[in-house]
BALOBA-1460 file (C-alpha; in Angstrom, 3 decimals):
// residues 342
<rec num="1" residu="x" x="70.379" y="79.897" z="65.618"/>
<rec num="2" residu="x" x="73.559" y="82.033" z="66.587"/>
<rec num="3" residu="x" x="71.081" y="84.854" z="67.642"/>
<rec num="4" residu="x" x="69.456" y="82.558" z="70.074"/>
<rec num="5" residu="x" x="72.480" y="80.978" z="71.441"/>
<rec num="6" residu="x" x="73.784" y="84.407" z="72.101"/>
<rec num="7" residu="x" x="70.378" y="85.468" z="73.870"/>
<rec num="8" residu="x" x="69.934" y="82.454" z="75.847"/>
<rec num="9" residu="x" x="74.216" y="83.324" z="77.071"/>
<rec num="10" residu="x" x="73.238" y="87.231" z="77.593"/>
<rec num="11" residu="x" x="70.145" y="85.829" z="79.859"/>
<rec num="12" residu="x" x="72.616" y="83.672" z="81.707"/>
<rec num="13" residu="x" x="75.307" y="86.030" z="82.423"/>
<rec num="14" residu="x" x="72.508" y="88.274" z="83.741"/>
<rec num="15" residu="x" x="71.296" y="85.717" z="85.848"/>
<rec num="16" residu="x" x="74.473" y="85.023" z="87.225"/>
<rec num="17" residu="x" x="75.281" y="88.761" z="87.799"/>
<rec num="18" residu="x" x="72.044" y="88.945" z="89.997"/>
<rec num="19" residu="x" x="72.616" y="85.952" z="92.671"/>
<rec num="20" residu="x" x="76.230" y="87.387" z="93.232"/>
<rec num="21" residu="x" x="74.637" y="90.576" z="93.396"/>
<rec num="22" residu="x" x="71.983" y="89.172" z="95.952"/>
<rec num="23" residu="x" x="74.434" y="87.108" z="98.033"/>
<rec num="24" residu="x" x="76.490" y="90.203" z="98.247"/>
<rec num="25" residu="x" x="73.274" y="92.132" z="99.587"/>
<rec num="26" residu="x" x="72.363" y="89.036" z="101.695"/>
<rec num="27" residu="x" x="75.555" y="88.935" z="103.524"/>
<rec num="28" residu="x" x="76.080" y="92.902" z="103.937"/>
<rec num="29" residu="x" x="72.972" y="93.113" z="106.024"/>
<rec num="30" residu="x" x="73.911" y="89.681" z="107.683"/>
<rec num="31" residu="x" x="77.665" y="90.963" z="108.991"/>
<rec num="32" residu="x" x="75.777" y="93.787" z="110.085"/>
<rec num="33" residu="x" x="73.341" y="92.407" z="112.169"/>
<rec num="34" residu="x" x="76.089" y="90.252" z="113.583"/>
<rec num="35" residu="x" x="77.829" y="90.395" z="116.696"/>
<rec num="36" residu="x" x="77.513" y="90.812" z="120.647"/>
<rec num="37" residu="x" x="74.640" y="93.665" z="119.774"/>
<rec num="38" residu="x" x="71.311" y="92.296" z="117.513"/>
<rec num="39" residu="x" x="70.039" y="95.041" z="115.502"/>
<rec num="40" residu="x" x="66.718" y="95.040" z="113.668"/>
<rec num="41" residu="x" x="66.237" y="95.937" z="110.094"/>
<rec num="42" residu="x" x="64.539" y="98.977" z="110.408"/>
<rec num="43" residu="x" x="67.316" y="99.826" z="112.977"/>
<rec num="44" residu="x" x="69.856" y="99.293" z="110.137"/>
<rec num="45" residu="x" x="67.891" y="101.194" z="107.934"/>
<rec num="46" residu="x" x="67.936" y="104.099" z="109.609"/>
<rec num="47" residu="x" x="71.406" y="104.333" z="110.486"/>
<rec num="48" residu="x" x="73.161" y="103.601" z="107.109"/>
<rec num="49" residu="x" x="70.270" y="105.711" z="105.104"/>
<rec num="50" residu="x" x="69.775" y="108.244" z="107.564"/>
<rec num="51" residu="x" x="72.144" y="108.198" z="109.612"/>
<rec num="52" residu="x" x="70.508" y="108.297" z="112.588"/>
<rec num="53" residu="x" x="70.157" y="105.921" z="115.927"/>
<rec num="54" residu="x" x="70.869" y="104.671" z="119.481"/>
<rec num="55" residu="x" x="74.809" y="106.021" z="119.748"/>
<rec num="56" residu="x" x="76.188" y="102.859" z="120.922"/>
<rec num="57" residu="x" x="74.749" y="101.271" z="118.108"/>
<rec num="58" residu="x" x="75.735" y="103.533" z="115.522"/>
<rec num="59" residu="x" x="79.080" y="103.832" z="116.706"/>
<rec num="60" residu="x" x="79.306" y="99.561" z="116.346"/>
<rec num="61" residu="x" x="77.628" y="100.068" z="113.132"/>
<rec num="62" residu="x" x="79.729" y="102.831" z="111.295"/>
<rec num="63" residu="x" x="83.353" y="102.165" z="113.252"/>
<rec num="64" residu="x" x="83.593" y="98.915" z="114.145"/>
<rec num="65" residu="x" x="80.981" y="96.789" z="111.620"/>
<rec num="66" residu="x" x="81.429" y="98.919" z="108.197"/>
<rec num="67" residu="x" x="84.509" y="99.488" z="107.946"/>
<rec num="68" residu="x" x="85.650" y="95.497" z="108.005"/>
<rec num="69" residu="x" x="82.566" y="94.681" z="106.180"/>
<rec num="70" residu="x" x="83.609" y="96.984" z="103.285"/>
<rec num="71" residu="x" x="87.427" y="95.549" z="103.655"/>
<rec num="72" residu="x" x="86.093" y="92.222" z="102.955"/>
<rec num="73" residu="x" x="84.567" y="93.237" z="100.172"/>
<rec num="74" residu="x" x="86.964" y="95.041" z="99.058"/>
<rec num="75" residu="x" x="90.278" y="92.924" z="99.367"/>
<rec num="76" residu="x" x="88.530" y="90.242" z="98.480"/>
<rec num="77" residu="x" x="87.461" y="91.194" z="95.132"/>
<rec num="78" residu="x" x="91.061" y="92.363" z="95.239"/>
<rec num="79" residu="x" x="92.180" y="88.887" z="95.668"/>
<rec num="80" residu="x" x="89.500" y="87.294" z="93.414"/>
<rec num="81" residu="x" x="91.005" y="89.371" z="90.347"/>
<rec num="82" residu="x" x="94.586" y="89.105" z="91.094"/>
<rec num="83" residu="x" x="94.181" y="85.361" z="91.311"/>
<rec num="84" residu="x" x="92.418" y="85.478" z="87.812"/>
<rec num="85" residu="x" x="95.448" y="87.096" z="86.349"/>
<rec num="86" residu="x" x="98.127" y="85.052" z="87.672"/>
<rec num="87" residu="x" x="95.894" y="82.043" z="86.152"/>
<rec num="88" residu="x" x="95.428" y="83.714" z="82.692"/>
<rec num="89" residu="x" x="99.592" y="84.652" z="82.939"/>
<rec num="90" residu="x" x="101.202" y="81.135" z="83.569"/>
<rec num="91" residu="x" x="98.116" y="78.990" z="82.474"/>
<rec num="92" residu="x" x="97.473" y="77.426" z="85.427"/>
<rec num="93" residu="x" x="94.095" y="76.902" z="87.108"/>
<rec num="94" residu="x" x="95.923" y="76.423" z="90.790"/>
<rec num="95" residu="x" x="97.952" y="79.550" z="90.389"/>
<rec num="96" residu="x" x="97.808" y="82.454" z="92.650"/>
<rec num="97" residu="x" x="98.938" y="85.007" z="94.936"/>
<rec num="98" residu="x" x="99.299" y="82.051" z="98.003"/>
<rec num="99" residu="x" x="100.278" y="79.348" z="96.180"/>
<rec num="100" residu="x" x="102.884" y="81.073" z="94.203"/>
<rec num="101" residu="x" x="104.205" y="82.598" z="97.243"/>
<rec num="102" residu="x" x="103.767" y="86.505" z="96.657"/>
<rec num="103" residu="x" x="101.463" y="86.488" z="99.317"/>
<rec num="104" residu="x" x="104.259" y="85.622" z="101.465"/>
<rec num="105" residu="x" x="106.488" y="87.630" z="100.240"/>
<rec num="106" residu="x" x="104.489" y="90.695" z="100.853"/>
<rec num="107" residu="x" x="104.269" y="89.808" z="104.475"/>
<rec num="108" residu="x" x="107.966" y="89.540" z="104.628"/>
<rec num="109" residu="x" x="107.977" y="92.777" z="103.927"/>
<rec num="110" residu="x" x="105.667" y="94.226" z="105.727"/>
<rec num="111" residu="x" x="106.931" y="92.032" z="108.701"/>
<rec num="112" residu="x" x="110.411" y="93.767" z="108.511"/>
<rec num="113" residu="x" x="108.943" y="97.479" z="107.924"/>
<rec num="114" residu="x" x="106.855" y="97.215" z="110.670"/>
<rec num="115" residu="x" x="109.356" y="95.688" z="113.033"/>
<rec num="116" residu="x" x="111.950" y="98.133" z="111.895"/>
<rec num="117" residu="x" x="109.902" y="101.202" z="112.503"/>
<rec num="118" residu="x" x="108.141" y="100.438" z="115.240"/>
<rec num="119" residu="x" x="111.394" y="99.856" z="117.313"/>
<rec num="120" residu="x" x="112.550" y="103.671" z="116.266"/>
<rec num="121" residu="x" x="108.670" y="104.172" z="117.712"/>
<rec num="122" residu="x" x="108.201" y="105.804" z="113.867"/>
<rec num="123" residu="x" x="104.415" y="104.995" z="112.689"/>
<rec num="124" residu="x" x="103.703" y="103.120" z="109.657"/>
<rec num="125" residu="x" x="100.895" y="104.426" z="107.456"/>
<rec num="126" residu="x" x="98.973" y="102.718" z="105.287"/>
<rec num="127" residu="x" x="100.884" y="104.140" z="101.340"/>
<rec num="128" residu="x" x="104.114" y="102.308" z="103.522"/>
<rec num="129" residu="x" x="102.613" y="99.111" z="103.888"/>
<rec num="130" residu="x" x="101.503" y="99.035" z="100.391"/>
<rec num="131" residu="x" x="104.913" y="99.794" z="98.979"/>
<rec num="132" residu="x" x="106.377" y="97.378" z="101.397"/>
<rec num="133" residu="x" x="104.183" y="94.572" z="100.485"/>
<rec num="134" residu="x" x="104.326" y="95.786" z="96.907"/>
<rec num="135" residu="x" x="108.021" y="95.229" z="96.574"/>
<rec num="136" residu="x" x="108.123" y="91.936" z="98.580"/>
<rec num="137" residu="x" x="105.518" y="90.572" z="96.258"/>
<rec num="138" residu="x" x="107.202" y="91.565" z="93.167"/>
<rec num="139" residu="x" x="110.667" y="89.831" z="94.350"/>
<rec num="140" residu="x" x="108.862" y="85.979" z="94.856"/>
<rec num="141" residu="x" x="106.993" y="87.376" z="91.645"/>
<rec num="142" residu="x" x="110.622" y="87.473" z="90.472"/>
<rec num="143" residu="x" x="111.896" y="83.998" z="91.619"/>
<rec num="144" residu="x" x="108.721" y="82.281" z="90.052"/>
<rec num="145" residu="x" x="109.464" y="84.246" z="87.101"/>
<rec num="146" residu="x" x="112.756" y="82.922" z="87.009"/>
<rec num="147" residu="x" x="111.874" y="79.503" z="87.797"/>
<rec num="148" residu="x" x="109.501" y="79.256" z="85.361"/>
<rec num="149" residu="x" x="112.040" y="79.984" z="82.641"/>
<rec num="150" residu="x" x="113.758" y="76.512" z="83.682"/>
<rec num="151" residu="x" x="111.112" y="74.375" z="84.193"/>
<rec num="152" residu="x" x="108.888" y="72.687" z="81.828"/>
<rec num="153" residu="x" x="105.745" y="70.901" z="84.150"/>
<rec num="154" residu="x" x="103.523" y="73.965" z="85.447"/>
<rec num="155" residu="x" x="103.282" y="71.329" z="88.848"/>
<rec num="156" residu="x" x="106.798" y="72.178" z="88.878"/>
<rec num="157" residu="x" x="106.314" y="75.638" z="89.269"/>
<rec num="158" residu="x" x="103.531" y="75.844" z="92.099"/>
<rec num="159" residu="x" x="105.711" y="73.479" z="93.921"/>
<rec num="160" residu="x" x="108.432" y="76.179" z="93.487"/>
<rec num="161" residu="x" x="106.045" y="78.831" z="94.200"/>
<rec num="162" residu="x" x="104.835" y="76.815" z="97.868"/>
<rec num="163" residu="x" x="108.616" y="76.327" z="98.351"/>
<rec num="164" residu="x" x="109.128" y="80.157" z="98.174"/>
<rec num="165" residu="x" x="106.203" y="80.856" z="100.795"/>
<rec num="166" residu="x" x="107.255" y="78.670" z="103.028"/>
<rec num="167" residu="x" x="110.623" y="80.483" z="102.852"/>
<rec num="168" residu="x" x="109.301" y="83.712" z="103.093"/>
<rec num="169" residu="x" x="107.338" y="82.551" z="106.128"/>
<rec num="170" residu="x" x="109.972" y="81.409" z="107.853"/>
<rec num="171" residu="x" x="112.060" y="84.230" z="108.114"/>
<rec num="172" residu="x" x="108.651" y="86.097" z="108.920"/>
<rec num="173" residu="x" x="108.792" y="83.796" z="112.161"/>
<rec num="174" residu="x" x="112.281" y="83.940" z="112.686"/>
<rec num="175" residu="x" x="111.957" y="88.428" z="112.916"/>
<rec num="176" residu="x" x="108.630" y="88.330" z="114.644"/>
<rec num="177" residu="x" x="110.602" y="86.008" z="117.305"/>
<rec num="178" residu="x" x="112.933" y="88.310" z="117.943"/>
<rec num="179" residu="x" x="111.032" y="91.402" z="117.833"/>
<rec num="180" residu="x" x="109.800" y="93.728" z="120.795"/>
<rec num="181" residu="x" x="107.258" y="91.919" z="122.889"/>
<rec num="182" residu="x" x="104.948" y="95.029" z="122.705"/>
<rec num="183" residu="x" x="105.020" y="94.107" z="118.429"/>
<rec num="184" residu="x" x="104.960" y="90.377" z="118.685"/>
<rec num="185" residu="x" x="100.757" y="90.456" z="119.115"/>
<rec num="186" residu="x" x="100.268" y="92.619" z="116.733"/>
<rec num="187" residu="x" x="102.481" y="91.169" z="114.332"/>
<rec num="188" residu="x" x="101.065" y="88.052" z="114.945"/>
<rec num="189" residu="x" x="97.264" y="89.387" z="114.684"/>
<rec num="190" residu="x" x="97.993" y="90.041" z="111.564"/>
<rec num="191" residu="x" x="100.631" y="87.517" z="110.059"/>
<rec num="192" residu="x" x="97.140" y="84.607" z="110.477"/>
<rec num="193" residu="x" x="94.895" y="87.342" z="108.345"/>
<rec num="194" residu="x" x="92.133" y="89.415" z="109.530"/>
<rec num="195" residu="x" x="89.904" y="92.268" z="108.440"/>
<rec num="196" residu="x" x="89.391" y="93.340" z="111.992"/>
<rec num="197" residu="x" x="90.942" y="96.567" z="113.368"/>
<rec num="198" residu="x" x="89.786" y="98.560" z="109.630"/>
<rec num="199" residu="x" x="89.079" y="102.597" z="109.741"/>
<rec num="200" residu="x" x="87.639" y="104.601" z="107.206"/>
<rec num="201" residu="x" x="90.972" y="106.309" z="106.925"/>
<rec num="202" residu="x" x="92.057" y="101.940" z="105.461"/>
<rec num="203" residu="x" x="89.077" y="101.874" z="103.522"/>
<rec num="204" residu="x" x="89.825" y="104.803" z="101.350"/>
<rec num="205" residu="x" x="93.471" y="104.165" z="100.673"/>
<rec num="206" residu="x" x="92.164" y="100.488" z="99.784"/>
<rec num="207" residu="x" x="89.354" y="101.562" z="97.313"/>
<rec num="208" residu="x" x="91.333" y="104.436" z="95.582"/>
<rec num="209" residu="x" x="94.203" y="102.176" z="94.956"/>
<rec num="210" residu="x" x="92.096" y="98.977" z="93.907"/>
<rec num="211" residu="x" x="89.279" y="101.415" z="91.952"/>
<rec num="212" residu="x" x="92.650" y="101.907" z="89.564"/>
<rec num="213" residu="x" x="93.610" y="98.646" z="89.059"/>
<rec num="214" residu="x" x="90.805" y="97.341" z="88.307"/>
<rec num="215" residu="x" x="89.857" y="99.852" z="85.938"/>
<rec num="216" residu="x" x="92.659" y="99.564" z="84.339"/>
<rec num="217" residu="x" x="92.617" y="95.751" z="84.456"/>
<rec num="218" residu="x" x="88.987" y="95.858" z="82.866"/>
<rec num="219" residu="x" x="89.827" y="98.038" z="80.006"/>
<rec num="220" residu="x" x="92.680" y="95.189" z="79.117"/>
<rec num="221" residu="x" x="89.580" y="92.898" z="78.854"/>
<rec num="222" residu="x" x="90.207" y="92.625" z="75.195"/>
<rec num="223" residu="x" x="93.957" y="91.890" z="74.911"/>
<rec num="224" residu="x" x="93.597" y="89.206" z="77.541"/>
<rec num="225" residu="x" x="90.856" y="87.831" z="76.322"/>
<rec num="226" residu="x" x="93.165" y="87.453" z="73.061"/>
<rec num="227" residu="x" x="96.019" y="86.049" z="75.091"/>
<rec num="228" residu="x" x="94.094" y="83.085" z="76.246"/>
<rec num="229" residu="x" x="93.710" y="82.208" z="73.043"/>
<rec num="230" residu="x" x="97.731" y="81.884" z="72.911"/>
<rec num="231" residu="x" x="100.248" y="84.454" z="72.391"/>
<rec num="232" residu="x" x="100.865" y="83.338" z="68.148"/>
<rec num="233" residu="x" x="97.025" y="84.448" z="68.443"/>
<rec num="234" residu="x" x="97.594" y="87.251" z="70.166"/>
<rec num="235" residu="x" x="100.617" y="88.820" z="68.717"/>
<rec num="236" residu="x" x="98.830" y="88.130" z="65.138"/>
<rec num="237" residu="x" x="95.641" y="89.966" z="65.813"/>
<rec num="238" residu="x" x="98.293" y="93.074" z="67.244"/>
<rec num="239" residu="x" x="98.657" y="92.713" z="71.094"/>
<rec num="240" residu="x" x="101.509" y="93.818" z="72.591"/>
<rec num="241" residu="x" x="102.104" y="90.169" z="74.089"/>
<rec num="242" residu="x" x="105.861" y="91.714" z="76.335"/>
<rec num="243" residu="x" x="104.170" y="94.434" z="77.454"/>
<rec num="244" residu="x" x="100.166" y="92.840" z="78.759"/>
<rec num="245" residu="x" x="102.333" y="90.497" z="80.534"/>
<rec num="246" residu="x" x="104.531" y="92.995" z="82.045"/>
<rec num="247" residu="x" x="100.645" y="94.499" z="82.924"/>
<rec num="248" residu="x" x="99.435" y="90.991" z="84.348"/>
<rec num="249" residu="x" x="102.766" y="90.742" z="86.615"/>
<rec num="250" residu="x" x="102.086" y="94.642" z="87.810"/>
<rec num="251" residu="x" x="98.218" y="94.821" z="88.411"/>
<rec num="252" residu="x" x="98.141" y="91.166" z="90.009"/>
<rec num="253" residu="x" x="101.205" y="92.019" z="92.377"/>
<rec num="254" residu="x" x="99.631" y="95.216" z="93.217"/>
<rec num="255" residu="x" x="96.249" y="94.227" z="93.823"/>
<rec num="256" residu="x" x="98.001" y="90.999" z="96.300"/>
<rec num="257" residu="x" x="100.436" y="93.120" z="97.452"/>
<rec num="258" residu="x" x="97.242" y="96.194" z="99.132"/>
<rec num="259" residu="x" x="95.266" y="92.191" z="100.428"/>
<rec num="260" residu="x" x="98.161" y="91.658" z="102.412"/>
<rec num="261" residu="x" x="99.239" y="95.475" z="103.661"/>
<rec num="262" residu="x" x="95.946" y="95.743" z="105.057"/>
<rec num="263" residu="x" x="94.579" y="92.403" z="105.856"/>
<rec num="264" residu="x" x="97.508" y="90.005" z="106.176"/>
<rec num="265" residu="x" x="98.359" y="86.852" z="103.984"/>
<rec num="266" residu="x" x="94.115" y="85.664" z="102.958"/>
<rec num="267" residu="x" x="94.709" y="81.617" z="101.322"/>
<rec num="268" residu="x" x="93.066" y="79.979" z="98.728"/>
<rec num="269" residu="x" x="90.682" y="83.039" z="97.668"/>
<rec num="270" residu="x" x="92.371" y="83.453" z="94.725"/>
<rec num="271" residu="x" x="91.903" y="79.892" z="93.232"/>
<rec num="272" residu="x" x="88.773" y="78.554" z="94.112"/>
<rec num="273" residu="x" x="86.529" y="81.960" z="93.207"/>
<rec num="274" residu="x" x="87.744" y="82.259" z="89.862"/>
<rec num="275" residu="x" x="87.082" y="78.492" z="89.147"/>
<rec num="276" residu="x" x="83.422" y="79.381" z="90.735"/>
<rec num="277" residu="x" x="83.270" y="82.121" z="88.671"/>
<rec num="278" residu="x" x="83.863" y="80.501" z="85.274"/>
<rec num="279" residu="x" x="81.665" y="77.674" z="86.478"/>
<rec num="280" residu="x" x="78.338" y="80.211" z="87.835"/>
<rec num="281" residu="x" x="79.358" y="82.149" z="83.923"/>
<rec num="282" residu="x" x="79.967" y="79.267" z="81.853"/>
<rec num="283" residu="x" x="82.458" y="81.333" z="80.240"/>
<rec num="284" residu="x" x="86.108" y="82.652" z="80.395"/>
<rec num="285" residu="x" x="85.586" y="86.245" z="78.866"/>
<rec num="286" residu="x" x="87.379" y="88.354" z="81.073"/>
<rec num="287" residu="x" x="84.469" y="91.226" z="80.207"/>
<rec num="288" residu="x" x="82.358" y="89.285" z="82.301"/>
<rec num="289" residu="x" x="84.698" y="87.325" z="84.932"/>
<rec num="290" residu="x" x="86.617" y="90.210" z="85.961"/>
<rec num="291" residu="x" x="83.754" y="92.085" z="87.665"/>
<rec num="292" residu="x" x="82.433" y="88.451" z="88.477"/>
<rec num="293" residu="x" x="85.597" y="87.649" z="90.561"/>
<rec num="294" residu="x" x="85.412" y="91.051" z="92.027"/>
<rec num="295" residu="x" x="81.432" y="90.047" z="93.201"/>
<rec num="296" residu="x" x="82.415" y="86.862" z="93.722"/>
<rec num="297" residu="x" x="85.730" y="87.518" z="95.978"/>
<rec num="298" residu="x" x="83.332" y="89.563" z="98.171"/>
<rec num="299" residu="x" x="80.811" y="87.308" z="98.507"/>
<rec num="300" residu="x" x="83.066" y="84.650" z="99.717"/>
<rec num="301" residu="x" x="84.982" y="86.703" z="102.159"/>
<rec num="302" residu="x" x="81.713" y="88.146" z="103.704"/>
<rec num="303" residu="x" x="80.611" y="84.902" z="103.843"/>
<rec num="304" residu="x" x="84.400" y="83.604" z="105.480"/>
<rec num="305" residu="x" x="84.978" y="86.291" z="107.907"/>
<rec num="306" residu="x" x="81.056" y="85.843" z="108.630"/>
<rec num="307" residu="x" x="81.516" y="82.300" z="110.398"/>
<rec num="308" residu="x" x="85.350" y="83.612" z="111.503"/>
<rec num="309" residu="x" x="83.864" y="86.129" z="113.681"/>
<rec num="310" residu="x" x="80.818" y="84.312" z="114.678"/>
<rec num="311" residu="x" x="81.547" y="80.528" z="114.593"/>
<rec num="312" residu="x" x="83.014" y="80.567" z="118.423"/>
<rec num="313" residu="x" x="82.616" y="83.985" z="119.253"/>
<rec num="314" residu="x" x="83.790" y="85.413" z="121.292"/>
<rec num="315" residu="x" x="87.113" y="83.561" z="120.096"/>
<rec num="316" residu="x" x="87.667" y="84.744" z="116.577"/>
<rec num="317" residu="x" x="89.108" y="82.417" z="113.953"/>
<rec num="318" residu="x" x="92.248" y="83.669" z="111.285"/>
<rec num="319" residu="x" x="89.799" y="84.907" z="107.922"/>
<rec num="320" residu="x" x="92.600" y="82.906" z="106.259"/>
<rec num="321" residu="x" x="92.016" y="79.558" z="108.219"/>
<rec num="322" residu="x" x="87.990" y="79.753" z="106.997"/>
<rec num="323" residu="x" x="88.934" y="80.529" z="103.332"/>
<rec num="324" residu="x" x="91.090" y="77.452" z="103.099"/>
<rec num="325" residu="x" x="87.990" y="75.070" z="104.539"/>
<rec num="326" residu="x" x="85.736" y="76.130" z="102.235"/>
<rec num="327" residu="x" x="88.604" y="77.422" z="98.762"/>
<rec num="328" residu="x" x="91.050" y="73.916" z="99.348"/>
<rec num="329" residu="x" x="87.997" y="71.060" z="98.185"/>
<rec num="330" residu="x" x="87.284" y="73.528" z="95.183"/>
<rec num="331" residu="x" x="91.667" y="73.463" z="94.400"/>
<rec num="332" residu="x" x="91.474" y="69.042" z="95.005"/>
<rec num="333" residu="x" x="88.603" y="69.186" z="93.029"/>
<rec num="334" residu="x" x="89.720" y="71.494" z="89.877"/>
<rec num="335" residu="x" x="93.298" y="69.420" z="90.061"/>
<rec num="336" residu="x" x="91.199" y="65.972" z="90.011"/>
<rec num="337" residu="x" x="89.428" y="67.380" z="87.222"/>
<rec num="338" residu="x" x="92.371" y="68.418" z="85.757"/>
<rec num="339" residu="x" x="94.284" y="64.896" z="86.082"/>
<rec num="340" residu="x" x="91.172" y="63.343" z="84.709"/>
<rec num="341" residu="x" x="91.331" y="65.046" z="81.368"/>
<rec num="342" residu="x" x="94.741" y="64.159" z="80.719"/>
């Protein structure tokens, strides 16, 4: 009877593994067709296979189309993954990098590096914005740390953690406002989220950092799958409870912290797609929902910056303004659900 429950699960993980694959293949041919310039399949074909092509279409194809297609899959796995680890840290379904504010404190950040250097006309790479945003997202990781030390009700704490975005955001305003016209558009571009402007040179800074962390972040399957069980449980069966959550704190913050550097503040991405996760899975096992968050944050931000680009083109929504249509009924719905079983 076990052996068959345990097939029937192994059939269903596959399953689910397959339609994110297949959405994810869907979509990736979808952005790519997308835009002021149709191009056929076989068109496609030949120039990401072979490389070959009219050159105004495989300039829009390779420069312009790949390079944000591949950041939206990227940083939004990224997201996906970071959001799951905040969750399994505080046990919290709502929490993550928005909510708790270390989105926003990234862009702080990166709002005051970019002002600051920009006025001494000094360019900012892209190992400067991470470190920027890495930093500002591990000092609101501090405060809801520290808040969460004095409060008892977890709703206490994600209405700390909004409180501490909103801060963050408006002193964002408040330097943007007084920055140099010529920096105001671009700061703003980027403040509302967006996966436009990418290079290749983005993309691999952005995969070597994130190939790391989530490495890393899958070989710790084990002790957090432990840790959800509770940290007596965890601690008894020989995890190093002080140090995996030092780990959580660190690969979450740094995997938010290279969203916003490259793509701005993203909302709601990382709470709704690990709840869709679990749900497609029927299962917690972080074995299986880490790389399903990863598939599944890429699905739903090629899907997001899909209708952002396309919706009223030429106009061109925020990516973050689509993600929190479609991720804020999923966050009602899971704290509905949540109030209901209590």
């Amino acid at each position: 009877m076990e052996v068959r429950k345990n097939h029937t699960a192994n059939i269903r993980y596959g399953i689910a593994f397959l339609i994110l694959i297949a959405l994810l293949g869907i979509l990736f041919v979808w952005n790519v067709n997308s835009g002021s310039v149709d191009l056929t399949i076989k068109e496609i074909y030949k120039i990401l296979i072979h490389k070959k092509g009219e050159e105004t279409s495989f300039h829009i194809v390779w420069d312009i189309r790949m390079p944000r297609i591949l950041a939206a899959i990227i940083l939004g796995g990224a997201l996906s993954v970071s959001g799951f680890l905040l969750q399994t840290f505080f046990g919290n379904p709502i929490a993550g990098p928005f909510v708790l504010g270390i989105s926003s404190g990234a862009k702080l950040m990166v709002s005051i590096v970019i002002v600051v250097l920009l006025e001494k006309r000094i360019l900012v790479n892209s190992f400067l914005m991470i470190t920027a945003a890495f930093a500002g997202a591990m000092i609101s990781m501090g405060f809801v740390l520290a808040v969460s030390k004095k409060v008892e009700k977890m709703s206490m704490l994600v209405i700390c953690g909004v409180m501490i975005g909103y801060i963050c955001s408006a002193i964002t305003e408040f330097i943007v406002t007084f920055a140099d016209d010529s920096n105001i558009v671009n700061l703003h571009n980027w403040s509302m989220g967006s996966f436009s402007g990418m290079n290749w040179d983005k993309i691999l800074v952005m995969a070597v950092v994130i190939f790391f962390v989530m490495v890393t972040t899958f070989c710790m399957s084990k002790p957090i799958s432990a840790y959800q069980m509770g940290e007596a449980y965890a601690k008894n069966v020989g995890v190093n409870v002080s140090l995996l959550r030092i780990m959580l704190i660190l690969l979450s913050s740094i995997l938010a912290a290279c969203v916003t550097a490259f793509a701005g503040p993203i909302s709601f991405v990382g709470i709704a797609v690990p709840h869709l996760v679990k749900s497609l899975f029927k299962t917690a096992k972080p074995i299986l929902v880490i790389p399903g968050c990863f598939l599944g944050g890429a699905v739903f931000c090629l899907f997001c910056d899909l209708i952002a680009r396309t919706l009223f083109a030429p106009t061109e929504l925020s990516i973050s303004s689509v993600t929190a249509v479609f991720g804020a009924p999923i966050v009602i719905y899971v704290m509905i659900r949540r109030q209901t079983k209590v």
